[in-house]
C-alpha positions as CSV (number, residue, x, y, z in Angstrom):
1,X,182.6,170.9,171.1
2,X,179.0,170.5,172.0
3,X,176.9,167.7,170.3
4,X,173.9,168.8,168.5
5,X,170.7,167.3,169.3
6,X,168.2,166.6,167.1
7,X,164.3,166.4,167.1
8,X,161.5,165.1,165.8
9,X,160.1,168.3,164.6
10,X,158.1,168.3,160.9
11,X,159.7,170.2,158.4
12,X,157.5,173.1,157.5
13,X,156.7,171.8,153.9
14,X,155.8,168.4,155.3
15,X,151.7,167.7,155.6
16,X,150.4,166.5,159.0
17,X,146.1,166.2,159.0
18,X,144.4,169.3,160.3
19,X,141.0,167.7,160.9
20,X,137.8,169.0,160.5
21,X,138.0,173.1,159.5
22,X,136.2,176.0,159.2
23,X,136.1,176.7,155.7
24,X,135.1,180.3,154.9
25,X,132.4,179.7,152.0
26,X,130.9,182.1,149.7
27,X,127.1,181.8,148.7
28,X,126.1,181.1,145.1
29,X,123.0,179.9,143.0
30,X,124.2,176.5,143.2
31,X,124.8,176.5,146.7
32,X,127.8,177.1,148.0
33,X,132.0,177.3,146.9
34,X,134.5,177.4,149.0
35,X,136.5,180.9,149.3
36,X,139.9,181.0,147.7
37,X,143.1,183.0,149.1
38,X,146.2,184.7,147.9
39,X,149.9,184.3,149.6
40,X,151.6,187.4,149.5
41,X,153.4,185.9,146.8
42,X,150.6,185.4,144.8
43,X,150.1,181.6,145.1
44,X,146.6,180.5,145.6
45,X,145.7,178.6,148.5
46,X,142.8,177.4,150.3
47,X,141.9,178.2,153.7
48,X,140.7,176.6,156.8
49,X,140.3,177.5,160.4
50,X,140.4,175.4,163.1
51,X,137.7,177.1,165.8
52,X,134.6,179.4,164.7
53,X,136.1,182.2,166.7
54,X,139.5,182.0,165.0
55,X,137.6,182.3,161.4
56,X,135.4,185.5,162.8
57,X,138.5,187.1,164.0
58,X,139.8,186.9,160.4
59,X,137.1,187.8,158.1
60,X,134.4,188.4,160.4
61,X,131.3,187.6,161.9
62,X,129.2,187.5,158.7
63,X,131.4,184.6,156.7
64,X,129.9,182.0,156.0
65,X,131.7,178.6,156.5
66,X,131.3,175.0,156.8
67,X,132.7,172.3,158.1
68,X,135.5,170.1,155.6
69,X,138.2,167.4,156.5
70,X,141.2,168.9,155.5
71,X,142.1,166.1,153.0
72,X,138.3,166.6,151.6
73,X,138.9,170.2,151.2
74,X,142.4,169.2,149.5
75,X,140.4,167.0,147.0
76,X,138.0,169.8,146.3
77,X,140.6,172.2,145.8
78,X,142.8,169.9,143.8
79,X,141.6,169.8,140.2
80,X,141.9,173.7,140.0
81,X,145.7,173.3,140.5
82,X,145.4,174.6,144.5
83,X,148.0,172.7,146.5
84,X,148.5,174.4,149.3
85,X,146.5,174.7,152.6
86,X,146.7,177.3,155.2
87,X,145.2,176.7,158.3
88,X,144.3,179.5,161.0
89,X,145.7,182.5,159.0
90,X,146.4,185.6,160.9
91,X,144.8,188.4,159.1
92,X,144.1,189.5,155.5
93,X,144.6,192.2,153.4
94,X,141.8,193.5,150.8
95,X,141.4,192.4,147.8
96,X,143.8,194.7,145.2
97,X,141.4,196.8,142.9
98,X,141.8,196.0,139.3
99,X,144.8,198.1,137.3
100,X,146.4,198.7,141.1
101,X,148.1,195.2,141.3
102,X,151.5,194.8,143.0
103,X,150.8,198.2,144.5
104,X,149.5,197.2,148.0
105,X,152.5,196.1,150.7
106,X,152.6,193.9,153.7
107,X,154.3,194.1,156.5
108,X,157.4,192.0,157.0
109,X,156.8,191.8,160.5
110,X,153.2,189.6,160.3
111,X,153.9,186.9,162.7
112,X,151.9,184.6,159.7
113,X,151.3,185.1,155.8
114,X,148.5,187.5,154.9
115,X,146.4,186.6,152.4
116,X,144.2,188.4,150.4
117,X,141.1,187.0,148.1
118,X,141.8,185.1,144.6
């Protein structure tokens, strides 16, 4: 019988540092908050990009962003219960209009999670 091999690949749950990000950003009159997302399975989760062009391909070329250390956005994201990072998302879907919740679908062939605004 063959031996398995194994390697030193992370587990998908374990964190590795992303580095600086792209954080899409959403003007207000205090300045500025970062932009919170939606897993298709309704978890919230921040989001960070990791090139300007990979941020614009998402959401556009009239996001604003700015630049965060993944463990900073972490610790701003922190004491509102947000856990989870994703970093260079795919695509997103709209935003579910109010009364119309678990109505929209996603395709189960995405090649990553789609996310939708919180």
């Amino acid at each position: 019988m063959a031996e398995l091999q194994y390697c030193d690949d992370p587990e998908p749950s374990d964190r590795f540092p992303a580095g600086l990000l792209y954080v899409p950003v959403r003007p207000g009159s205090r300045g500025c908050a970062a932009r919170l997302f939606r897993t298709p399975l309704g978890e919230r989760t921040a989001v960070g990009f990791t090139s300007e062009p990979r941020l614009t391909a998402v959401l556009g070329p009239d996001q604003a962003w700015i630049r965060l250390a993944e463990p900073a956005l972490r610790a701003l994201t922190a004491p509102l219960g947000i856990t989870t990072v994703t970093v260079d998302p795919r695509f997103t879907a709209p935003a579910t209009a109010p009364g119309t919740a678990g109505t929209s679908t996603v395709s189960a062939s995405a090649p990553a999670p789609a996310l939708r605004t919180a």
